[in-house]
DOMI-983381 format. One record per atom (N, C-alpha, C): residue number from 1; residue in three letters; x, y, z. Coordinates in steps of 0.2 Angstrom, whole numbers, plus 5000, padded with zeros to 4 digits. Layout:
! residues N
pos,code,x,y,z
NUM,ala,X,Y,Z $
...
! end
This chain:
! residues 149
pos,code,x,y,z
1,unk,5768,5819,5259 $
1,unk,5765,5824,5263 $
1,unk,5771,5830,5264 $
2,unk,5768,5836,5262 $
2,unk,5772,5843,5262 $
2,unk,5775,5844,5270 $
3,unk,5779,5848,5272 $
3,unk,5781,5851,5278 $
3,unk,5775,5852,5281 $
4,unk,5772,5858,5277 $
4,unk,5766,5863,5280 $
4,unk,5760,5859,5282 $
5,unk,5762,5852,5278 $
5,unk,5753,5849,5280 $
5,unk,5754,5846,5287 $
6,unk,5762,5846,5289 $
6,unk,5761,5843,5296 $
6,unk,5764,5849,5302 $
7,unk,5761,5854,5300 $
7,unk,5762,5858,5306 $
7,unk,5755,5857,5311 $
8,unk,5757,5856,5317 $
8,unk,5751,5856,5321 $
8,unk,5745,5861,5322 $
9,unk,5740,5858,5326 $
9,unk,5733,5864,5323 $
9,unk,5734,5870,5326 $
10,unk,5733,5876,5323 $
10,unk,5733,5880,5326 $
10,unk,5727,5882,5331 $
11,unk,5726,5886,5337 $
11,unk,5721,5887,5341 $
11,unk,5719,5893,5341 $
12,unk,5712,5897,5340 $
12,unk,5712,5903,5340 $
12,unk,5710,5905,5346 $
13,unk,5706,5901,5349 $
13,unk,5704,5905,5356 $
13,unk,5706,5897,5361 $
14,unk,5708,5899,5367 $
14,unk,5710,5896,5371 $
14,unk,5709,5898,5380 $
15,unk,5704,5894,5380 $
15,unk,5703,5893,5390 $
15,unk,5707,5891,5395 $
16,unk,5706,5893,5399 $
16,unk,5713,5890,5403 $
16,unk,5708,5891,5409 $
17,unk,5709,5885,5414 $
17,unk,5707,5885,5419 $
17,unk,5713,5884,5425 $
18,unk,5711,5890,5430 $
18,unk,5716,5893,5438 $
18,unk,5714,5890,5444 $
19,unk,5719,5890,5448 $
19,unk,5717,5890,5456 $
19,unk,5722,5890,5458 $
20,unk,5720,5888,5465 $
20,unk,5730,5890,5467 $
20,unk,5732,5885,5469 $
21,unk,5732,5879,5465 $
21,unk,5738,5875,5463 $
21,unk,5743,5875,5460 $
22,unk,5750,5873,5461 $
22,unk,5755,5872,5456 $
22,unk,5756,5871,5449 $
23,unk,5751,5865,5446 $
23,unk,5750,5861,5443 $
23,unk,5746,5869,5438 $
24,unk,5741,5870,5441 $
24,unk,5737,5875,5440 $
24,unk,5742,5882,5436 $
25,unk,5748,5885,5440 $
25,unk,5750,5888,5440 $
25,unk,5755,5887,5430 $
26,unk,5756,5881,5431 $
26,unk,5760,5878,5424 $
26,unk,5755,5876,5421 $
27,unk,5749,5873,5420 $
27,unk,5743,5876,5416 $
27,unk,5744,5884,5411 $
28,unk,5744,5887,5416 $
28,unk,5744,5896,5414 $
28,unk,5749,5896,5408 $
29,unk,5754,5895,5413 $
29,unk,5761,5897,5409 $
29,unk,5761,5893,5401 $
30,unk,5758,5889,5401 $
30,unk,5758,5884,5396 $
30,unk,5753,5887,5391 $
31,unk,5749,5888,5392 $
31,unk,5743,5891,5389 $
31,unk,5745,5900,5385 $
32,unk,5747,5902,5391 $
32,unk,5751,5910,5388 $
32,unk,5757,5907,5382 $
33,unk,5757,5903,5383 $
33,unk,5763,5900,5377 $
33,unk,5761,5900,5371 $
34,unk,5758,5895,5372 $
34,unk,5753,5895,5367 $
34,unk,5749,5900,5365 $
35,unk,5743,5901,5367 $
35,unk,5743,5909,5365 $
35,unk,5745,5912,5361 $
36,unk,5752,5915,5363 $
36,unk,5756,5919,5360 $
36,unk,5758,5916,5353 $
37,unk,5761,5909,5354 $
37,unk,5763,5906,5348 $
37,unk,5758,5908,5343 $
38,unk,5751,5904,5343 $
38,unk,5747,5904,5341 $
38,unk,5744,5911,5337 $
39,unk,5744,5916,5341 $
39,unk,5742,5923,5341 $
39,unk,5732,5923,5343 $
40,unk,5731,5918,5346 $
40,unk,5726,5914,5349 $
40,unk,5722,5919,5355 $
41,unk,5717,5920,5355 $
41,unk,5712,5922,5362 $
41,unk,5712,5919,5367 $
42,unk,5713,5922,5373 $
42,unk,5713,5918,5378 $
42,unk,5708,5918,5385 $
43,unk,5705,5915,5387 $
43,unk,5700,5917,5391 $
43,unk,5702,5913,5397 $
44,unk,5703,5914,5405 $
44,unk,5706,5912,5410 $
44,unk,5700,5912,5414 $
45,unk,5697,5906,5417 $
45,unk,5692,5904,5420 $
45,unk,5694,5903,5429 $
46,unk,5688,5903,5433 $
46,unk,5691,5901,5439 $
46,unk,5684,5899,5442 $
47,unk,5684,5895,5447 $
47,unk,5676,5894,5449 $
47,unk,5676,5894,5458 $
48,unk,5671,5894,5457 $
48,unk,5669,5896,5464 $
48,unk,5665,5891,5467 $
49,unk,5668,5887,5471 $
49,unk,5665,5883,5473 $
49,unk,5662,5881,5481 $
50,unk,5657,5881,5480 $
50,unk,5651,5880,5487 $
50,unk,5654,5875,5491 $
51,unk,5657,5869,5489 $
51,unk,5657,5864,5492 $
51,unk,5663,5867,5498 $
52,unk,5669,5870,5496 $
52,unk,5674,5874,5500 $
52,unk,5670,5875,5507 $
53,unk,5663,5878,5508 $
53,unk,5662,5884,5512 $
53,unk,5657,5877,5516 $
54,unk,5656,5879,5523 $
54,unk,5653,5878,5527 $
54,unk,5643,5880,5526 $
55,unk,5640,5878,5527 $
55,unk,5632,5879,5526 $
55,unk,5632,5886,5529 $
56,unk,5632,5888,5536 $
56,unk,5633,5896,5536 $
56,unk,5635,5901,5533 $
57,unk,5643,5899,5531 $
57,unk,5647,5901,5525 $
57,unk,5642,5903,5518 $
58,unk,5640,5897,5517 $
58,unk,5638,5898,5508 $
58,unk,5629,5902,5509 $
59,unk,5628,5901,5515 $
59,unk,5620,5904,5516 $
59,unk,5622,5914,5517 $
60,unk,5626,5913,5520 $
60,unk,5630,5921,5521 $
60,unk,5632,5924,5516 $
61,unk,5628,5930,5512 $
61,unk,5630,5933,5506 $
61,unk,5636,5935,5507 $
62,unk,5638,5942,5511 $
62,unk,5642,5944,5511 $
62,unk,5649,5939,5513 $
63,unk,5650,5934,5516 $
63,unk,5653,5931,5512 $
63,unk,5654,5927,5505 $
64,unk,5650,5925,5505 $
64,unk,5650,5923,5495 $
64,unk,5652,5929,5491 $
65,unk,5651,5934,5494 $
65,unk,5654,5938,5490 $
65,unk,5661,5940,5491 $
66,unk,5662,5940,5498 $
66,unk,5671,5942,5500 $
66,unk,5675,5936,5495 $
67,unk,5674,5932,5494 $
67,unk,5676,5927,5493 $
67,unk,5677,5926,5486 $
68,unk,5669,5930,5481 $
68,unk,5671,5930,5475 $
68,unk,5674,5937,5472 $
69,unk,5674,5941,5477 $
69,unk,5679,5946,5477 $
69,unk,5686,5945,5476 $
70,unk,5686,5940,5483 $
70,unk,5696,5939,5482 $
70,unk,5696,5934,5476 $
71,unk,5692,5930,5472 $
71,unk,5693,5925,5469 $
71,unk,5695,5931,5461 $
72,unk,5689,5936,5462 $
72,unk,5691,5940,5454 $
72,unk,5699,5945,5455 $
73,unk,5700,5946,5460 $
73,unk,5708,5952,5462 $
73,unk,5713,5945,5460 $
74,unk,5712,5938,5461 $
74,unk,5716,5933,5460 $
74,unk,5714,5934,5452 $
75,unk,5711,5932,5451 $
75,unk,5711,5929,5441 $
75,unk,5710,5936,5438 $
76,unk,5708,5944,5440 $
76,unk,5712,5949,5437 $
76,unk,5719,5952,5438 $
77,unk,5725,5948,5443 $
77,unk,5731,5947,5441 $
77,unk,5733,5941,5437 $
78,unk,5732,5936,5437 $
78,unk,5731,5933,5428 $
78,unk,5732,5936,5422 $
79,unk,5727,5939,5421 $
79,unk,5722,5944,5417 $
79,unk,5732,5950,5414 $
80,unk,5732,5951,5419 $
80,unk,5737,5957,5421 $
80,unk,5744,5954,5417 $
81,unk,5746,5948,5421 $
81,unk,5751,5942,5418 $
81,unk,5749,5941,5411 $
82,unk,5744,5940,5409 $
82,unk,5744,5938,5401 $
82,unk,5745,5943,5397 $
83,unk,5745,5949,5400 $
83,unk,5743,5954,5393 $
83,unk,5750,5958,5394 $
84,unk,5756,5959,5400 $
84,unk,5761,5960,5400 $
84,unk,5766,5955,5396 $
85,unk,5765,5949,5396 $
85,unk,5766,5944,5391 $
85,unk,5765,5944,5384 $
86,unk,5763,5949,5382 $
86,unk,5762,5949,5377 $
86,unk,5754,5947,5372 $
87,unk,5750,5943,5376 $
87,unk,5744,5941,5372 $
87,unk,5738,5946,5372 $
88,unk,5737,5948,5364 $
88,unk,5732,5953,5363 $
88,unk,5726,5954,5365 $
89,unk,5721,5949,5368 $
89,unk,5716,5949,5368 $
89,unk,5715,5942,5375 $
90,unk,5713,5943,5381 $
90,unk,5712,5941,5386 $
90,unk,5705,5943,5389 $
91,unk,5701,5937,5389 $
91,unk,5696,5938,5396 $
91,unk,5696,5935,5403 $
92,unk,5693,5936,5406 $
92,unk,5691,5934,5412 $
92,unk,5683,5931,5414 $
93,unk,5684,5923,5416 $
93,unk,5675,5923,5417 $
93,unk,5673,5921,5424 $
94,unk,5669,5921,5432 $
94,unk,5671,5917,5434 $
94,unk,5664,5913,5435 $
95,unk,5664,5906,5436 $
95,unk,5661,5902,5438 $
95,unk,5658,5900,5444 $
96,unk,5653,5894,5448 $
96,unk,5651,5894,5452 $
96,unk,5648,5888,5451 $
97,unk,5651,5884,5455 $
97,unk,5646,5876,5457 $
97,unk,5653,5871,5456 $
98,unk,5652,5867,5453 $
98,unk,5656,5861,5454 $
98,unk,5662,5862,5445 $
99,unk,5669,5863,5449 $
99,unk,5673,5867,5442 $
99,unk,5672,5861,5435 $
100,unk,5671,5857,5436 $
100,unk,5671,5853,5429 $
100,unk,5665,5852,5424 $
101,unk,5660,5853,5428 $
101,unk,5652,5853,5426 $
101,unk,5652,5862,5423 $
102,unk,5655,5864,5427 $
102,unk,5653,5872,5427 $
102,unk,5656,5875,5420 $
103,unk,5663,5871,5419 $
103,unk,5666,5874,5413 $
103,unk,5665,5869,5408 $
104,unk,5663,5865,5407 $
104,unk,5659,5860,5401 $
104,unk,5652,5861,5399 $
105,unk,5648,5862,5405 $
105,unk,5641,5864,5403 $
105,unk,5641,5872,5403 $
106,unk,5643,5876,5405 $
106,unk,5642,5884,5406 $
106,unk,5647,5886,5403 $
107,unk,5651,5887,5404 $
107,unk,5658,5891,5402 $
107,unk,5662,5889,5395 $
108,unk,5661,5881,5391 $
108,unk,5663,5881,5387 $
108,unk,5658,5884,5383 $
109,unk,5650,5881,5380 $
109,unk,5647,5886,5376 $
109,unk,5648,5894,5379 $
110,unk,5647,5895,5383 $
110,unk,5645,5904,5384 $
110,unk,5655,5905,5378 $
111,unk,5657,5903,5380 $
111,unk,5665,5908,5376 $
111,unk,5666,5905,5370 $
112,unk,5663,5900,5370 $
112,unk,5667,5894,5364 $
112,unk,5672,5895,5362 $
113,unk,5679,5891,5364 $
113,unk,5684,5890,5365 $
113,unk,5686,5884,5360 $
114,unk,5693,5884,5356 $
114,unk,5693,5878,5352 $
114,unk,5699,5873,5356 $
115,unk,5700,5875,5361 $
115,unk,5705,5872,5367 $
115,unk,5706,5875,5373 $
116,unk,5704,5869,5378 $
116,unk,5704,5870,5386 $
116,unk,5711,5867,5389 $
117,unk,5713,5869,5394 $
117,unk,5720,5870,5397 $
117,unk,5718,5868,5405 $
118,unk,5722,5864,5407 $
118,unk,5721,5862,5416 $
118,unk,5724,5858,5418 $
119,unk,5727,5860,5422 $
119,unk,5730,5857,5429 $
119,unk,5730,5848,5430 $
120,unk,5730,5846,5434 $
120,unk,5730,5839,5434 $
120,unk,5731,5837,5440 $
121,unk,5735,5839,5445 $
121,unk,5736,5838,5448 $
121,unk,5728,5839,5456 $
122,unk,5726,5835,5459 $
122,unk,5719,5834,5464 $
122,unk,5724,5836,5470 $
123,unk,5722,5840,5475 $
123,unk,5724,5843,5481 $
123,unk,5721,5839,5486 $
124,unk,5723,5838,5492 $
124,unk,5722,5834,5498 $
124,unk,5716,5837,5500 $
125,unk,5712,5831,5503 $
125,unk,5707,5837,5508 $
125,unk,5701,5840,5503 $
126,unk,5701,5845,5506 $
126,unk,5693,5847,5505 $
126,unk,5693,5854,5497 $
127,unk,5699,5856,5496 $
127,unk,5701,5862,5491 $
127,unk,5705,5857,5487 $
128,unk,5702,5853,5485 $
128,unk,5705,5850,5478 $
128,unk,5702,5850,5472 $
129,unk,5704,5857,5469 $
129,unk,5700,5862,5464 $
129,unk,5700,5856,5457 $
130,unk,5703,5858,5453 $
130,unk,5702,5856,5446 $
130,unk,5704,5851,5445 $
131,unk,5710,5848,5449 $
131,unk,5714,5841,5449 $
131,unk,5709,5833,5448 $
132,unk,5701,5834,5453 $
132,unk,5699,5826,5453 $
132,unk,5695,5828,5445 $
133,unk,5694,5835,5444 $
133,unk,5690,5837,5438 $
133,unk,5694,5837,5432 $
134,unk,5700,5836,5433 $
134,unk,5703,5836,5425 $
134,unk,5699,5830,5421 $
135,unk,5699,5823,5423 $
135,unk,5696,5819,5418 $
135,unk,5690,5821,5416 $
136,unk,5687,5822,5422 $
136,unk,5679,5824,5420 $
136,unk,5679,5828,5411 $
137,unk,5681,5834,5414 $
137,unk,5682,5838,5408 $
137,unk,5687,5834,5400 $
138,unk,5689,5830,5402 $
138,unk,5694,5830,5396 $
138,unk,5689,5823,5394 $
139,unk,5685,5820,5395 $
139,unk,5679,5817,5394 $
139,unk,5673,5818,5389 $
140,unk,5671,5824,5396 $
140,unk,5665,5827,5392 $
140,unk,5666,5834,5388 $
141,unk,5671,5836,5387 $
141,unk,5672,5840,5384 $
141,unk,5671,5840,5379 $
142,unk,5668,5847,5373 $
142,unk,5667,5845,5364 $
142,unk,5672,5847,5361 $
143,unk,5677,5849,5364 $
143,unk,5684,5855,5363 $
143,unk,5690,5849,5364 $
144,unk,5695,5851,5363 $
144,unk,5702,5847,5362 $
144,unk,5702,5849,5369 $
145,unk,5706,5844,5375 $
145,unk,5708,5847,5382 $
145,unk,5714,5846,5382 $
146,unk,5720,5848,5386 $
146,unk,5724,5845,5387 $
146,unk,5727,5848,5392 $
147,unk,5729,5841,5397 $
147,unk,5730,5842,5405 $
147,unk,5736,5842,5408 $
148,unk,5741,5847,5410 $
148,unk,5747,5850,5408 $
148,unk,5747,5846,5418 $
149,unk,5756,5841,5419 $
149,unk,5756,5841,5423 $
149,unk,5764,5842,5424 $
! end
């Protein structure tokens, strides 16, 4: 076997899923890496989830909206961070319902990605975004995942 036949795969488009965990935050950085290395597409997801908000909460438009307002000023400084970094082509998508279902059933076809990126780390309590989700997704997923901790 040649050199070249064992360079690792390369990725052209790459998902990465945010929130504002730690764990989540070294996802990113991990993912812009790659990216760049790569010269890969990158598309940065973030979901919106109902379960966070109380029944008046999530029946209350104007807040489901405050709330995906500050959710898209969060993942369009993402957005901002990746493209100062250097990667040529970056989106932004956001989601809503349950983050593991939401970026497996919805979000991976609509962008079709050949590699998903995420956190690992499950948050205490009731805002434990992508963390109890990572296996789910690295399971059901039709894409390579890999869960950066």
């Amino acid at each position: 076997m040649s050199m070249s036949e064992m360079n690792p795969k390369k990725f052209k488009h790459i998902l990465v899923g945010v929130d504002d965990s730690p764990d989540a935050q070294l996802a990113f950085r991990y993912a812009m890496n790659r990216a760049k290395d790569d010269d890969a597409e990158m598309t940065i997801t973030s979901i919106l989830e109902s379960d966070d908000m109380n029944v008046y909460q999530a029946l209350n438009k104007d807040f489901v909206h405050g709330q995906r307002g500050q959710l898209e000023k969060h993942i369009l400084g993402y957005r901002d961070l990746a493209l100062r970094f250097g990667i040529k082509n970056v989106n932004v998508i956001i989601g809503e319902g349950d983050p593991g279902e939401t970026i497996v059933k919805q979000i991976i076809p609509q962008v079709k990605p050949d590699l998903l990126i995420v956190g690992s780390l499950s948050k205490k309590g009731i805002r434990k975004r992508f963390g109890s989700q990572a296996a789910y997704m690295a399971k059901y997923a039709p894409i390579s995942v890999l869960v950066i901790r």
